[in-house]
N, CA, C, O and CB atoms as a CASP TS submission, in Angstrom:
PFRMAT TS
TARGET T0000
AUTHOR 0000-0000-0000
METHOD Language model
MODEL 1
PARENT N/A
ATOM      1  N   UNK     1     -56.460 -26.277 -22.837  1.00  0.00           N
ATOM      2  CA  UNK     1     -56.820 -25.390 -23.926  1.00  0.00           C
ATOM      3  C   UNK     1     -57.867 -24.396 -23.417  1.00  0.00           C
ATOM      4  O   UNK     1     -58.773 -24.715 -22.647  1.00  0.00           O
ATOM      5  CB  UNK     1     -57.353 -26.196 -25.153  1.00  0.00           C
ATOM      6  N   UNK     2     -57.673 -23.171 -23.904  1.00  0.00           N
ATOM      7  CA  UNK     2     -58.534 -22.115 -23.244  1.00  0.00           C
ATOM      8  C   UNK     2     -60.044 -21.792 -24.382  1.00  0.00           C
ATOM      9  O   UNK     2     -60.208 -21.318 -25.506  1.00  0.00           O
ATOM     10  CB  UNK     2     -57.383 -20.538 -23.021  1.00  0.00           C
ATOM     11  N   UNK     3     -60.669 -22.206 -23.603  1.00  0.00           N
ATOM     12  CA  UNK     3     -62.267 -21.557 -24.473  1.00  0.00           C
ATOM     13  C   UNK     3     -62.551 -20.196 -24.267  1.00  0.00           C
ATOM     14  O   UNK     3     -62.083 -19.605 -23.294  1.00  0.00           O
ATOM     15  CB  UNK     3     -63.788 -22.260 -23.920  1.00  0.00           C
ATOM     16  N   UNK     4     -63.542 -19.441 -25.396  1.00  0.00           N
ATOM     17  CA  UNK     4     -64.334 -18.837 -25.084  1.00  0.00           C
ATOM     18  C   UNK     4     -65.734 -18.558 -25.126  1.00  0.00           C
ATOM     19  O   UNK     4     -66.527 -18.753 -26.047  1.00  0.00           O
ATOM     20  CB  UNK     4     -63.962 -18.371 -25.246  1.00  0.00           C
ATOM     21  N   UNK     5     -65.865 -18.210 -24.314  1.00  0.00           N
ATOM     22  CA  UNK     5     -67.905 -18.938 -24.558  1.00  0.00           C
ATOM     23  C   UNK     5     -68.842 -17.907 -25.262  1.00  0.00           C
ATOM     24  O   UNK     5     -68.899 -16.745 -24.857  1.00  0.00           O
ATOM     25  CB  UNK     5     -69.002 -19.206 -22.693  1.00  0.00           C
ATOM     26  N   UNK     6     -69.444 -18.269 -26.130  1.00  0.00           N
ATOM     27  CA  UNK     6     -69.865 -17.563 -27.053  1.00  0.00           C
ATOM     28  C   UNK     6     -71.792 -17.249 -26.116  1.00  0.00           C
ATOM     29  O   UNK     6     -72.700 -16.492 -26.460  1.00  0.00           O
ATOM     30  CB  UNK     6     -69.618 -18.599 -28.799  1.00  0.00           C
ATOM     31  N   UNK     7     -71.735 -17.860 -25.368  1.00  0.00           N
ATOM     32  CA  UNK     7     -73.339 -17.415 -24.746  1.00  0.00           C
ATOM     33  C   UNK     7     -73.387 -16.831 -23.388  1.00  0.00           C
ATOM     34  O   UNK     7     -73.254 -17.581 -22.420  1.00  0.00           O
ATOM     35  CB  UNK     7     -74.366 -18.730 -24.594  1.00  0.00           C
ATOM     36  N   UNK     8     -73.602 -15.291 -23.194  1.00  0.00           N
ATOM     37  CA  UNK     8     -73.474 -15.144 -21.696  1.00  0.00           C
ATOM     38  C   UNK     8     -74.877 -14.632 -21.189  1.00  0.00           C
ATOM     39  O   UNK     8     -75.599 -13.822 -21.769  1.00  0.00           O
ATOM     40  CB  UNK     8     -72.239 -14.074 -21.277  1.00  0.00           C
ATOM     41  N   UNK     9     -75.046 -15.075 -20.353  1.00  0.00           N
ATOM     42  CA  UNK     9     -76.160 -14.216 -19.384  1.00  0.00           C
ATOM     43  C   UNK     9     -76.175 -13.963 -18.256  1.00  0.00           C
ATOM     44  O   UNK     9     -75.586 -14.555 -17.352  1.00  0.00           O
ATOM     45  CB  UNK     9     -77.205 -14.589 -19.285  1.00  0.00           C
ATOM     46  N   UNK    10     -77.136 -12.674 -18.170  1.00  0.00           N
ATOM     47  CA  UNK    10     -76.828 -12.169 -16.769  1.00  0.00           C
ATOM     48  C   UNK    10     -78.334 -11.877 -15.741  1.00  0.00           C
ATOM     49  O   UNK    10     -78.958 -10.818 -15.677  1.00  0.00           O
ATOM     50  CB  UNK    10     -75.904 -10.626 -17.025  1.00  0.00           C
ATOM     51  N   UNK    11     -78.557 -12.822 -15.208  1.00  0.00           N
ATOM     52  CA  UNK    11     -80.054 -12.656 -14.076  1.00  0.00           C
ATOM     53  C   UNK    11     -79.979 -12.019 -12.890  1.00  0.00           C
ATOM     54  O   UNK    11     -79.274 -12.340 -11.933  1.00  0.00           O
ATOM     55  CB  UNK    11     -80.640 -13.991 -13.512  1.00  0.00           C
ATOM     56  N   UNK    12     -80.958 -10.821 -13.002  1.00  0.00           N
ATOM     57  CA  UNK    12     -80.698 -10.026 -11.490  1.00  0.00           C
ATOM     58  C   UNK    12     -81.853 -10.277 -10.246  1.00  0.00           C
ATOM     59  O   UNK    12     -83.020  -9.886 -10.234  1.00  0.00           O
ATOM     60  CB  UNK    12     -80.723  -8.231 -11.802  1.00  0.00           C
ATOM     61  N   UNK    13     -81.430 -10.732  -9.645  1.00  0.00           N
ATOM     62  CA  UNK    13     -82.467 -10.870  -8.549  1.00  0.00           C
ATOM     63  C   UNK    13     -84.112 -10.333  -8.526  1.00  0.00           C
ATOM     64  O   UNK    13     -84.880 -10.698  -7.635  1.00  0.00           O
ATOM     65  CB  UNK    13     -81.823 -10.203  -7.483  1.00  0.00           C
ATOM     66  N   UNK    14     -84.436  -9.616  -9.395  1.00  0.00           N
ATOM     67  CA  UNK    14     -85.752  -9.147  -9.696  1.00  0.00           C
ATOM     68  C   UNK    14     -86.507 -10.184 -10.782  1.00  0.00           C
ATOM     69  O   UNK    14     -87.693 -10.262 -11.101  1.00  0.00           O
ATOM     70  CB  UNK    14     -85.614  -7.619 -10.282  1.00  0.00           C
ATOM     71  N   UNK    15     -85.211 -11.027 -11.264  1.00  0.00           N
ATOM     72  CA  UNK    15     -85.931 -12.008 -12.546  1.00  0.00           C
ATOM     73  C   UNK    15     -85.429 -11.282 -13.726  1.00  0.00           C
ATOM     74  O   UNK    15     -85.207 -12.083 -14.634  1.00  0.00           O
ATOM     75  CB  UNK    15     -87.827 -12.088 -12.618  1.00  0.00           C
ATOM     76  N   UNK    16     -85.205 -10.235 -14.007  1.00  0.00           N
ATOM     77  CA  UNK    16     -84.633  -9.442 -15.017  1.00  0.00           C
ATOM     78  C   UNK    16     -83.559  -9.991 -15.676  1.00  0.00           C
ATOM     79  O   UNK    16     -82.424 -10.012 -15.201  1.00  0.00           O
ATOM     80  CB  UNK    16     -84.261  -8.283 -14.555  1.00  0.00           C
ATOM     81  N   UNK    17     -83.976 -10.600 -17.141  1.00  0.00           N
ATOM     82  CA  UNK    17     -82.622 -11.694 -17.993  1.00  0.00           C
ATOM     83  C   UNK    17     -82.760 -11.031 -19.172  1.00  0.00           C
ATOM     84  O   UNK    17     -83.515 -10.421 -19.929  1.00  0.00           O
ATOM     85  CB  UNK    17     -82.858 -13.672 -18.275  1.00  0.00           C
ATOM     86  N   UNK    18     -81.382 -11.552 -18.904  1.00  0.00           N
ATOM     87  CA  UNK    18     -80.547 -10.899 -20.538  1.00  0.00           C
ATOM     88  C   UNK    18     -79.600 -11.871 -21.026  1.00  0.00           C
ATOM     89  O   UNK    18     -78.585 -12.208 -20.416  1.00  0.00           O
ATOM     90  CB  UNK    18     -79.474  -9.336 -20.369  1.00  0.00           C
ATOM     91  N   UNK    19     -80.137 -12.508 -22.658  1.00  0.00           N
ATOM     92  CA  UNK    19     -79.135 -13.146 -23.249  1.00  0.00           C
ATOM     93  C   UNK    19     -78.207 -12.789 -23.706  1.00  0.00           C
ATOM     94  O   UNK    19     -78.617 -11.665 -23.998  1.00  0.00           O
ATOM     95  CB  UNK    19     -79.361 -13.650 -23.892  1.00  0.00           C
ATOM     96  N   UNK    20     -76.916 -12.803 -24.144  1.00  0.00           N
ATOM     97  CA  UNK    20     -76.315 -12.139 -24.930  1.00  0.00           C
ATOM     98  C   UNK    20     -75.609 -13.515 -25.773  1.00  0.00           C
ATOM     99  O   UNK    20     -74.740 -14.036 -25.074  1.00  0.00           O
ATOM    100  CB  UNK    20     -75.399 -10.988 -24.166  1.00  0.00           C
ATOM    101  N   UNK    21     -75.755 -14.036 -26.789  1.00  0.00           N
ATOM    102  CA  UNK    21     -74.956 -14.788 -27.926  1.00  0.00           C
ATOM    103  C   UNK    21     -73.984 -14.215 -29.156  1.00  0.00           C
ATOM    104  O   UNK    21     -74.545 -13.786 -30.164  1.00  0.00           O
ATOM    105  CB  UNK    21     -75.946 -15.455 -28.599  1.00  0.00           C
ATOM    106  N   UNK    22     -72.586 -14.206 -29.079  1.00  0.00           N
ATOM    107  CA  UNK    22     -71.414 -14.107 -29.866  1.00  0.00           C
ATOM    108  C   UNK    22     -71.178 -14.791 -30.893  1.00  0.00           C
ATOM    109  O   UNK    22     -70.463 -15.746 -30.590  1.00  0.00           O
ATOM    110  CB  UNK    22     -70.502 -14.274 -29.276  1.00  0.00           C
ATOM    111  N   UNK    23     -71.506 -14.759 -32.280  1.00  0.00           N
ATOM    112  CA  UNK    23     -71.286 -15.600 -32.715  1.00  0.00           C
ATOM    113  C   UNK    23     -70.264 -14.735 -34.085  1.00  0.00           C
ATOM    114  O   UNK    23     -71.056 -13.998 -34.672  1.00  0.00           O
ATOM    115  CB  UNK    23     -72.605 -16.463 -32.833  1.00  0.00           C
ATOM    116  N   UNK    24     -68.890 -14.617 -34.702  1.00  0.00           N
ATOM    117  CA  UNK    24     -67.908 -14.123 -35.154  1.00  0.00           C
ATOM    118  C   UNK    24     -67.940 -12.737 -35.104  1.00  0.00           C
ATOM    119  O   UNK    24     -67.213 -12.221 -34.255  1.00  0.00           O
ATOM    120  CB  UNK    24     -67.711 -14.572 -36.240  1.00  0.00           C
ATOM    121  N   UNK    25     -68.661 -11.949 -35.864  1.00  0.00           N
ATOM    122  CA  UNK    25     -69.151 -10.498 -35.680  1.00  0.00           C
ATOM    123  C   UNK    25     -70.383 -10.141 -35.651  1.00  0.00           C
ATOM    124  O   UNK    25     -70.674  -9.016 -36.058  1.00  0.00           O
ATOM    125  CB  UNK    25     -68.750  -9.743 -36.530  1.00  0.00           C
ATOM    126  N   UNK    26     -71.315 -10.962 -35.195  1.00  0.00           N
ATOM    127  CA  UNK    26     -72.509 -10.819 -34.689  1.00  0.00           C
ATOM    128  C   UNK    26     -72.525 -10.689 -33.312  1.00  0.00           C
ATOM    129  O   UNK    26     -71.642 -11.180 -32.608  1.00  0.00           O
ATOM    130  CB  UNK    26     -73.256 -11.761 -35.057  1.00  0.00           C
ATOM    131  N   UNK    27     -73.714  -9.898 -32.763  1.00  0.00           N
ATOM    132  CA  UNK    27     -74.208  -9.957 -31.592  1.00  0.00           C
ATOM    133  C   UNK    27     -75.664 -10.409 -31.530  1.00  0.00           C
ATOM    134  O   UNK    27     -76.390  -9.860 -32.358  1.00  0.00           O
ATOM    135  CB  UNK    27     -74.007  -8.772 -31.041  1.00  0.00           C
ATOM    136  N   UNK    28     -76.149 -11.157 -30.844  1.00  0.00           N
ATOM    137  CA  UNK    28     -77.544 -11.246 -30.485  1.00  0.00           C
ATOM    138  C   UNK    28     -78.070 -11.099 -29.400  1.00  0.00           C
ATOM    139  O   UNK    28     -77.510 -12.033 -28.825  1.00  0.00           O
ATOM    140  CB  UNK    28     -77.965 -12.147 -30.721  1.00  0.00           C
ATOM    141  N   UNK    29     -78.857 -10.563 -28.484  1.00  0.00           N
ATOM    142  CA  UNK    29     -79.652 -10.656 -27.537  1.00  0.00           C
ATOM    143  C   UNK    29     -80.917 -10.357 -27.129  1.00  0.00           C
ATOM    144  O   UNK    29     -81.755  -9.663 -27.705  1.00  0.00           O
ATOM    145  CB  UNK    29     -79.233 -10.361 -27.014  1.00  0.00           C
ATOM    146  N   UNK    30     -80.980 -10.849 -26.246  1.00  0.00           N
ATOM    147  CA  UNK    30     -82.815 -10.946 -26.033  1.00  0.00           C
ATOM    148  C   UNK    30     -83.078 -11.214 -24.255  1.00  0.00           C
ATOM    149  O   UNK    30     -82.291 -11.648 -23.414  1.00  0.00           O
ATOM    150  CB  UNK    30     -83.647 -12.725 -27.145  1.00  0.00           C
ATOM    151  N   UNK    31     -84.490 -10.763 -24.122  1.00  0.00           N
ATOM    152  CA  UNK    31     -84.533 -11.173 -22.626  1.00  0.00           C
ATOM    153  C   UNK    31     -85.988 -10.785 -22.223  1.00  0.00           C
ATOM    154  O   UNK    31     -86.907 -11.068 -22.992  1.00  0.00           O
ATOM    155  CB  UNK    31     -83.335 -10.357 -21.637  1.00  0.00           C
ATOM    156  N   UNK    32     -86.286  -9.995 -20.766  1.00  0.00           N
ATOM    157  CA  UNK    32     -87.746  -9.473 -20.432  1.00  0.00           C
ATOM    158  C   UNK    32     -87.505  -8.758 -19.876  1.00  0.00           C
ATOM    159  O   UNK    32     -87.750  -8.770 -18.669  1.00  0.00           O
ATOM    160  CB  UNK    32     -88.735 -10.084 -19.861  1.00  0.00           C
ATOM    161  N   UNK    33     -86.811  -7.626 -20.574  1.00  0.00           N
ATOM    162  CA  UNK    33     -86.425  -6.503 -20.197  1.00  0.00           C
ATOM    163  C   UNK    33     -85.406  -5.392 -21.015  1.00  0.00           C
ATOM    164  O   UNK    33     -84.176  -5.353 -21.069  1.00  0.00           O
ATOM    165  CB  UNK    33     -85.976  -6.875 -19.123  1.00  0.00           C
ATOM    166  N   UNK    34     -86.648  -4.334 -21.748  1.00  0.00           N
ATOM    167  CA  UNK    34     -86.018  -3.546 -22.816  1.00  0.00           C
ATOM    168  C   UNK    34     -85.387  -2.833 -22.223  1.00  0.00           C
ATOM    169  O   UNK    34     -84.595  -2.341 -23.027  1.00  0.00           O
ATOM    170  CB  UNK    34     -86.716  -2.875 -23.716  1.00  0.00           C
ATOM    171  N   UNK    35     -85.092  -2.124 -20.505  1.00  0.00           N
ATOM    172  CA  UNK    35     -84.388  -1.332 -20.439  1.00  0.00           C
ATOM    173  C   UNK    35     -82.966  -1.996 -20.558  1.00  0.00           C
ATOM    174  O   UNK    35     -82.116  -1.303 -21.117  1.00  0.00           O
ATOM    175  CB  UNK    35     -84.727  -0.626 -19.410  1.00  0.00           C
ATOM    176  N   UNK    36     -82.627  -3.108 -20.158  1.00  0.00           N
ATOM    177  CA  UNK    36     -81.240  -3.658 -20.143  1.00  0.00           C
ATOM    178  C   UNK    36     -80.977  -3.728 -21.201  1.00  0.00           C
ATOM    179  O   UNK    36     -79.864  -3.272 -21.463  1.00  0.00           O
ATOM    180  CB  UNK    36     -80.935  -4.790 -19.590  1.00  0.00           C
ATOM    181  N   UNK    37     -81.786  -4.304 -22.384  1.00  0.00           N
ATOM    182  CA  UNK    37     -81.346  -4.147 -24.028  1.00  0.00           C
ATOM    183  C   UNK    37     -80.213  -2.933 -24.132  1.00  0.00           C
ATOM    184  O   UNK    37     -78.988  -3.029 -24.197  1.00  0.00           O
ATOM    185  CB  UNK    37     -82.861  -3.655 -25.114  1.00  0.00           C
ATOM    186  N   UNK    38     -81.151  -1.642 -24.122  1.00  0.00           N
ATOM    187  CA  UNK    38     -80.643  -0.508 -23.958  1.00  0.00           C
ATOM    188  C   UNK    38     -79.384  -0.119 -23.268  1.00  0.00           C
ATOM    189  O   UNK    38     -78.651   0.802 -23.627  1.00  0.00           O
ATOM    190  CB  UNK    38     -81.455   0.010 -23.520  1.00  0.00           C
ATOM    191  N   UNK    39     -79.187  -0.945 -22.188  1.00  0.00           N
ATOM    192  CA  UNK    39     -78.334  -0.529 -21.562  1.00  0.00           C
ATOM    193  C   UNK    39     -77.211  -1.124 -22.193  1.00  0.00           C
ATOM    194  O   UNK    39     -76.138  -0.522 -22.234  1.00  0.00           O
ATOM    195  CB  UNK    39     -78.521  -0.694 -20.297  1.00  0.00           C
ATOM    196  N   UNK    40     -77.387  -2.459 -22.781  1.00  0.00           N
ATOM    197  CA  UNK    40     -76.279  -3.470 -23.254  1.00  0.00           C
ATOM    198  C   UNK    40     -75.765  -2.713 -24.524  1.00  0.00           C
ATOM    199  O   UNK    40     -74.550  -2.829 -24.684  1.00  0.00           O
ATOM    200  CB  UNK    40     -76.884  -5.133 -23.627  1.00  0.00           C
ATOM    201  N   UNK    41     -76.395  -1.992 -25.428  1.00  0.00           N
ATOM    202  CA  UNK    41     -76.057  -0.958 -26.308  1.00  0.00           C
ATOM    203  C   UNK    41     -75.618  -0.547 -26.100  1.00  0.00           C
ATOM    204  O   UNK    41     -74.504  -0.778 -26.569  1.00  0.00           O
ATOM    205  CB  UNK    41     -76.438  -0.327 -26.737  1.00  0.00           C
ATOM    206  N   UNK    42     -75.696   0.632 -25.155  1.00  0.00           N
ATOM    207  CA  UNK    42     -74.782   1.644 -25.235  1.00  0.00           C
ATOM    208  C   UNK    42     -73.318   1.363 -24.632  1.00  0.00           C
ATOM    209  O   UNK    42     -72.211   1.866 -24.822  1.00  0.00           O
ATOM    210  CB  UNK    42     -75.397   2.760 -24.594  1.00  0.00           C
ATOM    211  N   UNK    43     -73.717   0.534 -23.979  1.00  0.00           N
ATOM    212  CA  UNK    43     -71.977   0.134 -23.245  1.00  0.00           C
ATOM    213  C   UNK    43     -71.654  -0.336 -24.597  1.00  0.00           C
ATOM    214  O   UNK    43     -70.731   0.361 -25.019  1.00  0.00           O
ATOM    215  CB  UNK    43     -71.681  -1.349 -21.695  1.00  0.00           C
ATOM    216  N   UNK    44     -72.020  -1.235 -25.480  1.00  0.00           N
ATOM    217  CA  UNK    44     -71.255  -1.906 -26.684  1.00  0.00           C
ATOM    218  C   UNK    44     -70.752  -0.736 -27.654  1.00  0.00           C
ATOM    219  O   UNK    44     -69.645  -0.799 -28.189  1.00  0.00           O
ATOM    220  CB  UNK    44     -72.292  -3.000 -27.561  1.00  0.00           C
ATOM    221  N   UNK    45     -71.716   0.440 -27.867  1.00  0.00           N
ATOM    222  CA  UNK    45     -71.434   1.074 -28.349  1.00  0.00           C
ATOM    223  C   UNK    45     -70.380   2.582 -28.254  1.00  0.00           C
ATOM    224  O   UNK    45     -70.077   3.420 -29.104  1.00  0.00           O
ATOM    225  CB  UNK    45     -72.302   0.930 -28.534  1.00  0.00           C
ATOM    226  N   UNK    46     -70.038   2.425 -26.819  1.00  0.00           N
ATOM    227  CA  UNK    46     -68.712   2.964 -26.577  1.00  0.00           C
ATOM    228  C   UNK    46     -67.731   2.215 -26.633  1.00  0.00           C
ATOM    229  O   UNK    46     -66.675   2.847 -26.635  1.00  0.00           O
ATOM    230  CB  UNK    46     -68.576   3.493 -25.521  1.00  0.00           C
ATOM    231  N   UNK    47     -67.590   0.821 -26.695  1.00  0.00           N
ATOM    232  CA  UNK    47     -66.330   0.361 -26.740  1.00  0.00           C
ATOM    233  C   UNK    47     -65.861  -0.322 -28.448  1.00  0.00           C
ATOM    234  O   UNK    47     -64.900  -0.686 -29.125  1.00  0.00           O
ATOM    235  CB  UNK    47     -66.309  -0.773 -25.467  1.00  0.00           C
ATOM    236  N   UNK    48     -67.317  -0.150 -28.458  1.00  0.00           N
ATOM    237  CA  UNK    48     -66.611  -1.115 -30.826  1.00  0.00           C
ATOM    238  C   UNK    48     -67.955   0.026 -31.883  1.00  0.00           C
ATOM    239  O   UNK    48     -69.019   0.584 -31.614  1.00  0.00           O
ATOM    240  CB  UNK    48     -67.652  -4.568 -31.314  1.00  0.00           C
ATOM    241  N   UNK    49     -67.361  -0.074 -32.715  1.00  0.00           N
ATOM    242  CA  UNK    49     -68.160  -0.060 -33.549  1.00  0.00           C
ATOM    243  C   UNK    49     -68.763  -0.514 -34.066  1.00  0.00           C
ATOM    244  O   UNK    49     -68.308  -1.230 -34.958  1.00  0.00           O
ATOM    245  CB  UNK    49     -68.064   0.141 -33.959  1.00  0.00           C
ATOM    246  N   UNK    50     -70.313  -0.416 -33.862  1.00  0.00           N
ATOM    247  CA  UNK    50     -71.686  -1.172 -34.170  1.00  0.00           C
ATOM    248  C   UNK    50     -72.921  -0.092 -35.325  1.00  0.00           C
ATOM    249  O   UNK    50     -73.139   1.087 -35.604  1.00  0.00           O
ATOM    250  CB  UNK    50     -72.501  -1.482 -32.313  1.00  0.00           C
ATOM    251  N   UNK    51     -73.405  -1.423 -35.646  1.00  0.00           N
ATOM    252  CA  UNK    51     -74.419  -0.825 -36.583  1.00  0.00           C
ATOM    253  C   UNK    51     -75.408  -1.976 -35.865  1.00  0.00           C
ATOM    254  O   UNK    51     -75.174  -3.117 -35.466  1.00  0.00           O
ATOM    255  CB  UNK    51     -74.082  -0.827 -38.528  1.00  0.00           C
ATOM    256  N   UNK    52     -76.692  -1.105 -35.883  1.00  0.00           N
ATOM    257  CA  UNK    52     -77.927  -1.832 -35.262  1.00  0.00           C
ATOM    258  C   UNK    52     -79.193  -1.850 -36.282  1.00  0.00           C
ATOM    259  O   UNK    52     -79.827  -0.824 -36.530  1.00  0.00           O
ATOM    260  CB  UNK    52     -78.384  -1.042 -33.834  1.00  0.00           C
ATOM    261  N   UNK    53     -79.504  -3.147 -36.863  1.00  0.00           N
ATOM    262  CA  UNK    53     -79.947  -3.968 -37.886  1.00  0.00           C
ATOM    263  C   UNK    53     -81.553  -4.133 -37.551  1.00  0.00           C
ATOM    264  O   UNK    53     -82.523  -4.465 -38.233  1.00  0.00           O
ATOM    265  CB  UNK    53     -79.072  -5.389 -37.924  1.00  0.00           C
ATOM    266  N   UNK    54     -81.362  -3.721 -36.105  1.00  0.00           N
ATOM    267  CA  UNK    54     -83.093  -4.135 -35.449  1.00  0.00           C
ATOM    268  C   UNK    54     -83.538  -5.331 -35.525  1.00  0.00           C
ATOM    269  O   UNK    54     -82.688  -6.140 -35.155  1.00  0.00           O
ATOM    270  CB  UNK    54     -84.312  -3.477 -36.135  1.00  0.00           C
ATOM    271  N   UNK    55     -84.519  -5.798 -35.851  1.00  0.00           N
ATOM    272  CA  UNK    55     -85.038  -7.350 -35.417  1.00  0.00           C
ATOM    273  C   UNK    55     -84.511  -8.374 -36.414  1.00  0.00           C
ATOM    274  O   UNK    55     -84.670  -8.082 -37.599  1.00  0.00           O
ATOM    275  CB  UNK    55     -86.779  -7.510 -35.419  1.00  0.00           C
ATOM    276  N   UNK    56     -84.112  -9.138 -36.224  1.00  0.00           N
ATOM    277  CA  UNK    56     -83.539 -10.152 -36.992  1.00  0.00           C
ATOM    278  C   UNK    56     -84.531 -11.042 -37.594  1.00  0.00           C
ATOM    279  O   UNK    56     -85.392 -11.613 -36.925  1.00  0.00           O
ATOM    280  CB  UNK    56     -82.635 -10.891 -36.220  1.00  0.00           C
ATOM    281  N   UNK    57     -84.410 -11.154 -38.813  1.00  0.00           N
ATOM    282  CA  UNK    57     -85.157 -12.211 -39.977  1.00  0.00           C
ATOM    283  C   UNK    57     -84.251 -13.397 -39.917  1.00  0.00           C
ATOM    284  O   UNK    57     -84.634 -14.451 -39.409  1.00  0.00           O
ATOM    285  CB  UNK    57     -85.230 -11.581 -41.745  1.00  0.00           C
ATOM    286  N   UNK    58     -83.092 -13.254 -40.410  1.00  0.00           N
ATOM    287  CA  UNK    58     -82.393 -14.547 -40.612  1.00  0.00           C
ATOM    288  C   UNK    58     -80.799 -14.279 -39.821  1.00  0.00           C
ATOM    289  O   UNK    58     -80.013 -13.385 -39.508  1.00  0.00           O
ATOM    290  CB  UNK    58     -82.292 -14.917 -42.464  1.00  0.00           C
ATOM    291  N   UNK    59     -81.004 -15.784 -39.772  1.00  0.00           N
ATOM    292  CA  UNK    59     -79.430 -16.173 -38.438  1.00  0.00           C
ATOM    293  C   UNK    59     -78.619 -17.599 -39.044  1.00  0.00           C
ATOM    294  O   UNK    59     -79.001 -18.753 -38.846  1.00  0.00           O
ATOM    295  CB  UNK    59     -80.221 -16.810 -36.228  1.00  0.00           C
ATOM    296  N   UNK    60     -77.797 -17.317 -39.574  1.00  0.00           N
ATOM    297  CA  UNK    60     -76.948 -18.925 -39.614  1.00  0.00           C
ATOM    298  C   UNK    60     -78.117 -19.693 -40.703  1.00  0.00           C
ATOM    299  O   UNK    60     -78.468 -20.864 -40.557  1.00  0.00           O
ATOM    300  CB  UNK    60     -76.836 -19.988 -37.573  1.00  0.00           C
ATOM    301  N   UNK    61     -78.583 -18.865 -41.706  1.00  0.00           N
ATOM    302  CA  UNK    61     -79.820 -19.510 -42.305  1.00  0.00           C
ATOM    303  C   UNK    61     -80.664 -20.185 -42.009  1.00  0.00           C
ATOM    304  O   UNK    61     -80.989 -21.211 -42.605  1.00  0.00           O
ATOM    305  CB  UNK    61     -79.719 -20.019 -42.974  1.00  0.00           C
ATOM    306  N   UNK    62     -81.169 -19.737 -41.046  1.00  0.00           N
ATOM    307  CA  UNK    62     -82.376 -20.083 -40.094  1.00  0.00           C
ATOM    308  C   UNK    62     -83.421 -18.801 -40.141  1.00  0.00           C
ATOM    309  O   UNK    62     -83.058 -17.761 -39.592  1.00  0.00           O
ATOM    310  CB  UNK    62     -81.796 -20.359 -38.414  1.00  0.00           C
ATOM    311  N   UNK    63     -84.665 -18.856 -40.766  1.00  0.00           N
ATOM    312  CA  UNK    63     -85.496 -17.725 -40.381  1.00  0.00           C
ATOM    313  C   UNK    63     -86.155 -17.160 -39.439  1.00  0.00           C
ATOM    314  O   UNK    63     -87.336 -17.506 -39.414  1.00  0.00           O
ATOM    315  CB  UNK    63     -86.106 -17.697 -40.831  1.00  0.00           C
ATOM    316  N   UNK    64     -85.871 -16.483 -38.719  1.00  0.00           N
ATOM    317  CA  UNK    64     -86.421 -16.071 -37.501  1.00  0.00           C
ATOM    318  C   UNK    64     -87.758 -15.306 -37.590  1.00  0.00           C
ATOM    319  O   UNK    64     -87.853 -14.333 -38.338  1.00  0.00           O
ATOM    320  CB  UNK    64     -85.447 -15.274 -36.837  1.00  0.00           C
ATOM    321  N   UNK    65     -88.737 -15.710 -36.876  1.00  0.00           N
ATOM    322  CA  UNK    65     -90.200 -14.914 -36.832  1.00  0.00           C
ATOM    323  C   UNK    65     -90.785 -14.456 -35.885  1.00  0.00           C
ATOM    324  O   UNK    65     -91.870 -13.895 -36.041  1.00  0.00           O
ATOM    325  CB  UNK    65     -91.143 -15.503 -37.200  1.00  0.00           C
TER
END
C-alpha cells in the first residue's frame, strides 16, 4: 500500500531547517530561517492557489501561542 507523508523537511548544510506539515488543505511550516519561509511561498504560490492567514492561533483545536 502506498503512503503519503504528510511531514517533510529539508536541512541544508549551514543548519538552515524548514518544516513543512500537510495536513488536508492546510499547510504549515516553520523553521530558523525566514528567508526559506519566503522562498517556500512563492514556489507554493505559483503552483496552487493559496491564501496566507499569517500566524496561526488554532490547529486541529489545539491553541497555538
Amino acid at each position: 500500500m502506498s503512503h503519503k507523508y504528510t511531514i517533510y523537511v529539508n536541512i541544508k548544510e549551514s543548519g538552515d531547517t524548514l518544516i513543512v506539515c500537510l495536513y488536508v488543505n492546510d499547510l504549515i511550516f516553520t523553521g530558523n530561517n525566514s528567508k526559506m519561509f519566503g522562498d517556500l511561498k512563492q514556489a507554493m504560490i505559483k503552483e496552487f492557489e493559496m491564501m496566507n492567514i499569517d500566524l496561526m492561533s488554532y490547529y486541529l483545536g489545539i491553541e497555538i501561542k
